[in-house]
C-alpha positions in Angstrom: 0.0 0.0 0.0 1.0 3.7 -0.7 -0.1 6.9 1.0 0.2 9.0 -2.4 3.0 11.4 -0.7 5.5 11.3 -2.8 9.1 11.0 -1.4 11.1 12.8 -4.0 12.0 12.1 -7.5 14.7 9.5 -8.6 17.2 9.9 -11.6 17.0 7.0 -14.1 20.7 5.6 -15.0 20.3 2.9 -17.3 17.9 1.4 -19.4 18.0 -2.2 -20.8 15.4 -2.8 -23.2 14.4 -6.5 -24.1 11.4 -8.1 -26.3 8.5 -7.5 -24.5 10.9 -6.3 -21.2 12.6 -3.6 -19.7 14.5 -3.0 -16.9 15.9 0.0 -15.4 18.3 1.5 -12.9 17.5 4.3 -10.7 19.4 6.5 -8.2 18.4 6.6 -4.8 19.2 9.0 -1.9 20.4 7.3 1.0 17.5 7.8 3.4 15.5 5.9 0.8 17.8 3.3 1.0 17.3 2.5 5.0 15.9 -1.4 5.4 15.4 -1.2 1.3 15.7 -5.2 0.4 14.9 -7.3 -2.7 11.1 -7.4 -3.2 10.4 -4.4 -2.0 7.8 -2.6 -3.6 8.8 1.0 -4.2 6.0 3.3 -6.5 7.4 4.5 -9.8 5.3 7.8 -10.6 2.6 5.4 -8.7 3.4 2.5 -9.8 3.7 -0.5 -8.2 7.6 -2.3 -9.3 9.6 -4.7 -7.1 13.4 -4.2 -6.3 15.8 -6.9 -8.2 19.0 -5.7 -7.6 21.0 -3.7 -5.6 24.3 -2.1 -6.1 25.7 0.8 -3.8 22.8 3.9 -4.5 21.6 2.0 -7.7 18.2 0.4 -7.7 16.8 -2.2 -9.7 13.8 -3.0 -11.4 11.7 -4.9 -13.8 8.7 -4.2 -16.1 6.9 -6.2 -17.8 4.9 -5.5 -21.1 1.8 -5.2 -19.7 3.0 -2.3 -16.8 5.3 -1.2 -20.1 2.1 -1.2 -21.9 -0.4 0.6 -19.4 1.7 3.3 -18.2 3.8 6.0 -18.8 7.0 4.3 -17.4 7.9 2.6 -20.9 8.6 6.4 -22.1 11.4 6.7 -19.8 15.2 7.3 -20.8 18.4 7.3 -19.1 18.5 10.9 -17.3 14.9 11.5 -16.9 13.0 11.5 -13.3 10.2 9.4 -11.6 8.8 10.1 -8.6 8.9 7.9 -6.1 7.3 6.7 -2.7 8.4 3.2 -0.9 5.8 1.3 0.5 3.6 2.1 3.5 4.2 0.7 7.2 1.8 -0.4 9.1 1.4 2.6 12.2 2.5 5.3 9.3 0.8 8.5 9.3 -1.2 8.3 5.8 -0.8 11.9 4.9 -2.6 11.4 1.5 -5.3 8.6 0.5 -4.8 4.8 0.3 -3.3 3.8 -2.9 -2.8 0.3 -4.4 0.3 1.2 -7.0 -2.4 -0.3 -9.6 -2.3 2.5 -12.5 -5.5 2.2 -14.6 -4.5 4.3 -17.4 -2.6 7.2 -18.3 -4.0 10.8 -19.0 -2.7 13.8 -20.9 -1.6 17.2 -19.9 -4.2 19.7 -22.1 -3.4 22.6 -20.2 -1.1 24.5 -17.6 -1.7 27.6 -16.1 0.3 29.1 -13.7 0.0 31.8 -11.3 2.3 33.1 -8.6 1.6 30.5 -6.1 0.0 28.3 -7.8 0.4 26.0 -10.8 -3.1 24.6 -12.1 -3.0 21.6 -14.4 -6.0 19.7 -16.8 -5.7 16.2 -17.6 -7.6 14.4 -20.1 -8.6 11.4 -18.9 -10.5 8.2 -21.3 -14.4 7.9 -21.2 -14.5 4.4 -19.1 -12.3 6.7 -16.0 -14.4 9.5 -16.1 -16.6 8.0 -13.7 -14.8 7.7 -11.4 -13.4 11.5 -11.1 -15.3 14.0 -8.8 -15.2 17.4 -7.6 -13.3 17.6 -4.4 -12.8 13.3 -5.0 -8.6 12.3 -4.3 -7.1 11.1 -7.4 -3.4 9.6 -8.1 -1.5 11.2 -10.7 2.0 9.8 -11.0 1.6 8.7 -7.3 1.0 11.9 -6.1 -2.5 12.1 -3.6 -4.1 15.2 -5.3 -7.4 16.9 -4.8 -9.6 17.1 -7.9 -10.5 21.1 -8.3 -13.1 21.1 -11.1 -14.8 18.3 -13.9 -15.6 19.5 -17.6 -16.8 16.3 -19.6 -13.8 14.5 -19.3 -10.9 16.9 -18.2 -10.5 17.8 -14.8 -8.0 20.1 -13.7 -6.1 19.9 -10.0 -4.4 22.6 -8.3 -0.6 22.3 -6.8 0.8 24.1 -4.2 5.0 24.9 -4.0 5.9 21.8 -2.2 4.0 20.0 -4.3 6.1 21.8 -7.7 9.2 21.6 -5.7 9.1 17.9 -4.8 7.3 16.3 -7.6 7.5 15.7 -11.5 4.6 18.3 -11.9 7.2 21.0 -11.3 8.4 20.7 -14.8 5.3 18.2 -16.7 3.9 20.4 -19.3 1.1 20.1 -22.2 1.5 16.8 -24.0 3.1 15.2 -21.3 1.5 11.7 -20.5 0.7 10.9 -16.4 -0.6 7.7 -14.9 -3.6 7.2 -13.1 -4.9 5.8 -10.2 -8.6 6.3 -9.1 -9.1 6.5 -5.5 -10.4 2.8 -4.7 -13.0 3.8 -2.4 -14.8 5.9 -5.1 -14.4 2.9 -7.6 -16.1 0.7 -5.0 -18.6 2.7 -4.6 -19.6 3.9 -8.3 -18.8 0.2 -9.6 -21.2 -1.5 -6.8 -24.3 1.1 -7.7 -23.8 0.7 -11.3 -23.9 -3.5 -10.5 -27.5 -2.8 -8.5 -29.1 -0.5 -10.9 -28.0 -3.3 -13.6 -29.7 -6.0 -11.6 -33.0 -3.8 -11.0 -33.4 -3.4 -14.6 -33.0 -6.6 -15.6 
């Protein structure tokens, strides 16, 4: 499980891609590193990959072509940054909004517009997610826990404060750029379980 707080971003060192597989290396500080062990799970812009190797401050991981497929983590070359959050404890304060590491889809930037606090961005999501996004409902965009400010068909727009600029990839993500998604589970439960009784009734 993840709390959708995002630790920092990592710098990617190394790509090896294979048929149908990648892996990739990334560079961790050392205060990520503390207890880190093979089979961790640590959240690559939110999602969910398992450590194979480690070597000093390098971290390995695997991908397989569906996650390569589904996200926006096949995109990735040697230099750019993921964010990254290591997997909850139990007794950790969850300062965000339970998240699986399960990316549904991915969304595009349409439009950023920034202000002197403030840095506003709209995502367009696909017509099957858009169910699932509310005003004022939590939402998981490259593993960050956000807030969704406002719904038009089926963009939606969040609203980032500094620390959120300063410590995530939505500092620098602009229009065009490609996020994942991860609908709050609690909201899918919900919408998926009163669309499943309204089916029965009609039948």
């Amino acid at each position: 499980m993840f709390t959708g707080i995002v630790q920092g971003t990592a710098q990617v060192v190394e790509v090896v891609q294979k048929e149908k597989f990648q892996s990739h290396a990334l560079a961790f500080e050392e205060n990520w590193r503390d207890g880190l062990e093979i089979g961790a799970s640590v959240a690559h812009n939110g999602c969910c990959l398992t450590v194979t190797r480690i070597e000093n401050n390098i971290v390995w991981f695997d991908l397989m072509q569906a996650t390569l497929s589904l996200t926006n983590l096949g995109d990735i070359n040697v230099g750019d940054k993921v964010n990254i959050e290591r997997a909850a404890k139990f007794g950790d304060e969850i300062g965000g909004h339970s998240m699986s590491g399960h990316i549904m889809c991915t969304a595009d930037i349409t439009e950023v517009i920034l202000s002197e606090n403030n840095k506003q961005v709209w995502f367009s999501v696909p017509g099957n997610i858009v169910k699932y996004v509310f005003d004022k409902g939590y939402i998981g965009i490259d593993g960050i826990s956000l807030t969704i400010g406002e719904v038009r068909g089926n963009t939606f727009c969040v609203n980032l404060i500094p620390e959120t600029i300063s410590r995530t990839n939505l500092g620098w993500k602009a229009e065009g750029d490609r996020v994942n998604i991860e609908v709050d589970p609690q909201t899918q439960a919900v919408v998926d379980t009163v669309e499943r009784v309204m089916a029965a009734k009609q039948s």
